[in-house]
C-alpha positions as CSV (number, residue, x, y, z in Angstrom):
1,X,-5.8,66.3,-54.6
2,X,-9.1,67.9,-53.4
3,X,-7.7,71.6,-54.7
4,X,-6.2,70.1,-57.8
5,X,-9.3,68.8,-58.7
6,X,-11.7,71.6,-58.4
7,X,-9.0,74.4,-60.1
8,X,-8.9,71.5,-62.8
9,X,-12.8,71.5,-63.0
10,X,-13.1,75.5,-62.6
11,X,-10.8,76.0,-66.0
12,X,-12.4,73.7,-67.9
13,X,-16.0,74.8,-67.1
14,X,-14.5,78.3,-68.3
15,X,-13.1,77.3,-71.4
16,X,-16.5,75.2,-71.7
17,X,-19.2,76.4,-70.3
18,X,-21.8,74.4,-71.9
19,X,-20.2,71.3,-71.1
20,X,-21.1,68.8,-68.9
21,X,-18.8,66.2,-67.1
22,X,-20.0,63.0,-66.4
23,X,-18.2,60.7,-64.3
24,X,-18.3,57.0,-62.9
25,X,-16.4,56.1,-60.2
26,X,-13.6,53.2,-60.4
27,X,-14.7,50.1,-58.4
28,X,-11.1,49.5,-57.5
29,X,-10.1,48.3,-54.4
30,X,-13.9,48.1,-54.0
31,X,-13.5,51.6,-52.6
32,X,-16.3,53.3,-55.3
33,X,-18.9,54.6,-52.0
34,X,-15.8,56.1,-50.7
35,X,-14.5,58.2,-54.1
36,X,-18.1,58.9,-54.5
37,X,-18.9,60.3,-50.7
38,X,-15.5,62.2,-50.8
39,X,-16.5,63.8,-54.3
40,X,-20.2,64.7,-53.1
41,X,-18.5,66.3,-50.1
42,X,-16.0,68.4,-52.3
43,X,-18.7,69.4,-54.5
44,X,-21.2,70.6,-51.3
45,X,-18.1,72.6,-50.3
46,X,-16.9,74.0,-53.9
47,X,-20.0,73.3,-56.4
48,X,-22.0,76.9,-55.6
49,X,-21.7,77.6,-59.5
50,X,-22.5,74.2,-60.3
51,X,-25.7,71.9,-60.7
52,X,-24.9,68.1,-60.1
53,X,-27.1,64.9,-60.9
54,X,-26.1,61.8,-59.1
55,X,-26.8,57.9,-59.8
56,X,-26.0,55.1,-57.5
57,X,-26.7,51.3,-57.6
58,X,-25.8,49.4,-54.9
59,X,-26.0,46.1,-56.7
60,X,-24.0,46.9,-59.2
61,X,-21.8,49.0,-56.9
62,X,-22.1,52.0,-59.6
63,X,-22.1,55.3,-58.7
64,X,-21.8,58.2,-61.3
65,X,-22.8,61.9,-61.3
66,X,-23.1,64.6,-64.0
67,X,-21.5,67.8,-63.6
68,X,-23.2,71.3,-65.1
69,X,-22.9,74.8,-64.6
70,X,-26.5,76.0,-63.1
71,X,-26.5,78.7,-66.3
72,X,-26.5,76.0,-68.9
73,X,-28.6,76.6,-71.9
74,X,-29.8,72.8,-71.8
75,X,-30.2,72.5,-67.8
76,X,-33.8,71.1,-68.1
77,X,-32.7,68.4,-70.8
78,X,-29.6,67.3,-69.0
79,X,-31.0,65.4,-66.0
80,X,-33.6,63.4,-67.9
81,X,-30.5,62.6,-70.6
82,X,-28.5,61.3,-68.0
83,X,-31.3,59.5,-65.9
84,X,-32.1,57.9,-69.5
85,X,-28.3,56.3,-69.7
86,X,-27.9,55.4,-66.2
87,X,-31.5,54.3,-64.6
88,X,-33.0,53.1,-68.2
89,X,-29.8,50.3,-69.4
């Protein structure tokens, strides 16, 4: 899965490279800290190309991160956007 995942994320960062991938991880099975843990690990190991912004509330057992490449036109803006959605609701 770990390989599929970061081919997958490698092509589509090619085909869009201004994009930026946010994710939230799935509170089933009340394993969210786990799919989040596993995917900061795979990103430390894979993500040299990549910037990452990370949110977590342990409350509301939410943990999401956005996904950028570190030559994005709009790298200063994204953070702030994504702080604004997640820390700001």
């Amino acid at each position: 899965m770990k390989q599929t995942v970061i081919e997958t994320l490698g092509r589509f960062f090619e085909n869009l490279p201004q994009a930026v991938i946010i994710y939230n991880c799935s509170q089933e099975n009340d394993h969210e800290k786990t799919r989040y843990d596993l995917f900061n690990r795979w990103f430390d190991e894979f993500g040299d190309e990549y910037d990452k912004v990370n949110y977590s509330d342990l409350e509301s057992r939410e943990y999401a991160s956005a996904i950028f490449r570190k030559d994005h036109p709009q790298r200063r803006l994204i953070e702030p956007a994504f702080n604004k959605v997640f820390r700001e609701k």
